[in-house]
C-alpha positions as CSV (number, residue, x, y, z in Angstrom):
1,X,-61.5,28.4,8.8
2,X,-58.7,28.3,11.4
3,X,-56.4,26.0,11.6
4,X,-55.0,25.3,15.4
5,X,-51.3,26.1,16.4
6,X,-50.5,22.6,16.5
7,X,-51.6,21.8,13.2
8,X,-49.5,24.4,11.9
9,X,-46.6,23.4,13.5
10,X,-46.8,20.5,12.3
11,X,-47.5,21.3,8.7
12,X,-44.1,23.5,9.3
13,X,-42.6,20.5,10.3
14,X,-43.7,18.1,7.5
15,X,-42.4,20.6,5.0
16,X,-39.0,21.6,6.7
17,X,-38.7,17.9,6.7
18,X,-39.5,17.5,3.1
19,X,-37.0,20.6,2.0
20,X,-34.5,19.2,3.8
21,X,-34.9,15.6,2.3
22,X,-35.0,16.8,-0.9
23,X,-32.0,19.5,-0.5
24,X,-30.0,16.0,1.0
25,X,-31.6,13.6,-2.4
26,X,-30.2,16.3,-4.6
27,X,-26.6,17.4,-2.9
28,X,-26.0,13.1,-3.1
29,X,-27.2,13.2,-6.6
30,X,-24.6,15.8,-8.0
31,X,-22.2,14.8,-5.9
32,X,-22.1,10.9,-6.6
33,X,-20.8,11.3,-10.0
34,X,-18.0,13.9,-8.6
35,X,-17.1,11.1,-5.9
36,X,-16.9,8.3,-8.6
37,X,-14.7,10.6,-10.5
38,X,-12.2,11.0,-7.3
39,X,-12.5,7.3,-7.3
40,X,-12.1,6.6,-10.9
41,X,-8.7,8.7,-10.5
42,X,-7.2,7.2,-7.7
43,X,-7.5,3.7,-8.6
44,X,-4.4,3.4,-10.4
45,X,-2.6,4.4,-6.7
46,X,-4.5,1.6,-5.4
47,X,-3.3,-1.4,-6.9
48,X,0.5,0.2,-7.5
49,X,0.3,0.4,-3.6
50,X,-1.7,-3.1,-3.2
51,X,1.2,-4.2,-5.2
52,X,4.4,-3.1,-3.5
53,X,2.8,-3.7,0.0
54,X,2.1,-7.4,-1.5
55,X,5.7,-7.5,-2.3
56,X,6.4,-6.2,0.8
57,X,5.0,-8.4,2.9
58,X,6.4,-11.1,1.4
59,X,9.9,-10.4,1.5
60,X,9.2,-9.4,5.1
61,X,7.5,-12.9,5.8
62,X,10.8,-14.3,4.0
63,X,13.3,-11.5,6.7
64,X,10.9,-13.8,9.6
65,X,11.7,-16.6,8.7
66,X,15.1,-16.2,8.0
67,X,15.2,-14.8,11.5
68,X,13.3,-17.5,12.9
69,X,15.7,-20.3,11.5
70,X,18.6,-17.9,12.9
71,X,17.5,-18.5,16.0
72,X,17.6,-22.3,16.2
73,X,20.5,-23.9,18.2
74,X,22.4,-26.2,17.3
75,X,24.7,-27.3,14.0
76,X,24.4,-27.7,11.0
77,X,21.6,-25.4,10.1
78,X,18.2,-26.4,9.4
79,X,17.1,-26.9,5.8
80,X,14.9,-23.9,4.7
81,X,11.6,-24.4,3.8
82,X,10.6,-23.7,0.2
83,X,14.4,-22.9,-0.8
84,X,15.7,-21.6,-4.0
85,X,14.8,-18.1,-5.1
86,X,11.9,-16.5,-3.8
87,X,11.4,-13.6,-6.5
88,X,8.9,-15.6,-8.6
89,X,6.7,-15.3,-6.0
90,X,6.5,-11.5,-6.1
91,X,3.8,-10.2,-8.2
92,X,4.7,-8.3,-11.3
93,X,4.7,-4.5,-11.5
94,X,2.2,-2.2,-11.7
95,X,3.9,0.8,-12.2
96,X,4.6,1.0,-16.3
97,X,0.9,0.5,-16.8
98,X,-0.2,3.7,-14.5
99,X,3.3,5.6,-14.7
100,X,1.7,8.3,-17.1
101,X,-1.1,8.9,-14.8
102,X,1.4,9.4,-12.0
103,X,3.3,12.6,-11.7
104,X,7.2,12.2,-12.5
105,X,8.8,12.6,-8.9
106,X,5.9,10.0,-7.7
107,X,6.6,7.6,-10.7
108,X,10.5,8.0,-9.8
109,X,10.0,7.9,-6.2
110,X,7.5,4.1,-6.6
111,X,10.5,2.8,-9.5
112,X,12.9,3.6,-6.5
113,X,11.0,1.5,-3.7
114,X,10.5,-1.1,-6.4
115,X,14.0,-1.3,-7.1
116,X,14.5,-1.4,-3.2
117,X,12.1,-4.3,-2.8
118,X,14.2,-6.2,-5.5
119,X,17.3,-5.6,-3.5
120,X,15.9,-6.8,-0.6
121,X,14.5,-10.1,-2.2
122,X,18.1,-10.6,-3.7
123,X,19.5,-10.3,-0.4
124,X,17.6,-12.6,1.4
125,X,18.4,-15.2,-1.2
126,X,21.7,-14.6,-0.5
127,X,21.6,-14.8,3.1
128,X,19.2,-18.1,2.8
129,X,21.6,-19.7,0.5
130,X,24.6,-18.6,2.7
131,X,22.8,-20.5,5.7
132,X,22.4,-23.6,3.8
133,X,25.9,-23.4,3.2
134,X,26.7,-23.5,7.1
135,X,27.7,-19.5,7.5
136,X,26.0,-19.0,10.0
137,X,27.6,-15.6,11.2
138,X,27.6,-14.8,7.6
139,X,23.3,-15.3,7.7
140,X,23.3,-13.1,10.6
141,X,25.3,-10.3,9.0
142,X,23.2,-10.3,6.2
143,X,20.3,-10.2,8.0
144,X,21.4,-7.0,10.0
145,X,22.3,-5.6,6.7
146,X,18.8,-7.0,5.2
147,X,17.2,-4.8,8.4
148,X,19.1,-1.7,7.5
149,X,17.8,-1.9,4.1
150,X,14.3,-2.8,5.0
151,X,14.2,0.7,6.9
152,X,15.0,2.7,4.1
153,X,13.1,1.0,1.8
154,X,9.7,1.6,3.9
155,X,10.6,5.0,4.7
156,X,10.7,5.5,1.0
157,X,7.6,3.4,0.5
158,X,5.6,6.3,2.6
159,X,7.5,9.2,1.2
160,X,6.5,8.0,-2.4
161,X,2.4,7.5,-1.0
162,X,2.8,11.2,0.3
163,X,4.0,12.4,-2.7
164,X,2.1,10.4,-5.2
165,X,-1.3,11.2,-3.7
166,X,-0.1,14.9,-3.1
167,X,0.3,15.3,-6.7
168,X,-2.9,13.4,-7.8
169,X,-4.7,15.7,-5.8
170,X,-3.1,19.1,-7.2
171,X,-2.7,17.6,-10.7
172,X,-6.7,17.1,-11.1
173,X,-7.4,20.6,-9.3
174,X,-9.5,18.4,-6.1
C-alpha cells in the first residue's frame, strides 16, 4: 500500500504537533509548582512594599495638600481639613512579621524608610498645626524641609526594594 506524499506530510505534521503539545503540557506542568514556589517566597516583599507605598502615598497626599492650602491668598489661613494628627491613618507595619524572611541589610534598610515615613508624617503635623496657628512663613519652611526629607526617604525606599529582592533571589539560590 502506498501512502501519497501529502498524506505523509501530514501525518508528520499531526505528530510534530502532538510532540510539541505534549513537550509544552509537560514543561508547564513541572514548572507551575517551581513558579508558585517563586511566588510563595516573594509574597512577604509584597505587602511590606504594598505597605510603605500605602504610607507613602498618604503622607504625600497630606505634603499636597499642605501645599495646596499654602498657596491660598489671603489672611488668616484657611482651616485644614481633617486636622489633628494624621498618623492613625497610616497602616500598621509589616515588617516584624516578615523581618526573618528578609535578609538583615534589607530588614535594616525597610526599618530605615519606615522610620523615615514616620518622620515625615510628624513633620507635616507640625507644619499643619503651625499653619493653623497663623505661621505662615513658618508652614512654608517646613514644607521645603518636608520636600528635602521626602527625597531621601524615596531614594531609600528603592535602594531597600533593590536590595531586598537582590537578596531574596540569591538567598533561595533562583
Amino acid at each position: 500500500m502506498k501512502i501519497s506524499l501529502r498524506a505523509r506530510l501530514a501525518g508528520y505534521w499531526i505528530v510534530g504537533g502532538l510532540y510539541l503539545a505534549v513537550l509544552l503540557g509537560l514543561t508547564v506542568f513541572m514548572a507551575l509548582p517551581a513558579l508558585q514556589g517563586v511566588e510563595r517566597s516573594l509574597a512577604p516583599l509584597h505587602d511590606v512594599f504594598s505597605e510603605i507605598e500605602e504610607r507613602q502615598r498618604l503622607v504625600l497626599s497630606d505634603i499636597a495638600l499642605l501645599d495646596s492650602l499654602l498657596k491660598r491668598p489671603g489672611l488668616p489661613p484657611h482651616p485644614v481639613p481633617n486636622s489633628g494628627d494624621r498618623s492613625h491613618r497610616a497602616p500598621a507595619s509589616l515588617l516584624p512579621c516578615y523581618s526573618s524572611e528578609l535578609s538583615v541589610d534589607a530588614a535594616r534598610r525597610l526599618a530605615v524608610v519606615e522610620d523615615g515615613l514616620a518622620g515625615l508624617e510628624s513633620a507635616v503635623n507640625e507644619a499643619m498645626a503651625t499653619y493653623e496657628l497663623g505661621d505662615v512663613a513658618g508652614a512654608r519652611a517646613a514644607l521645603a524641609r518636608i520636600r528635602d526629607a521626602e527625597d531621601g526617604v524615596q531614594q531609600g525606599f528603592t535602594q531597600a526594594m533593590v536590595v531586598a529582592l537582590n537578596t531574596r533571589r540569591t538567598g533561595h539560590g533562583w
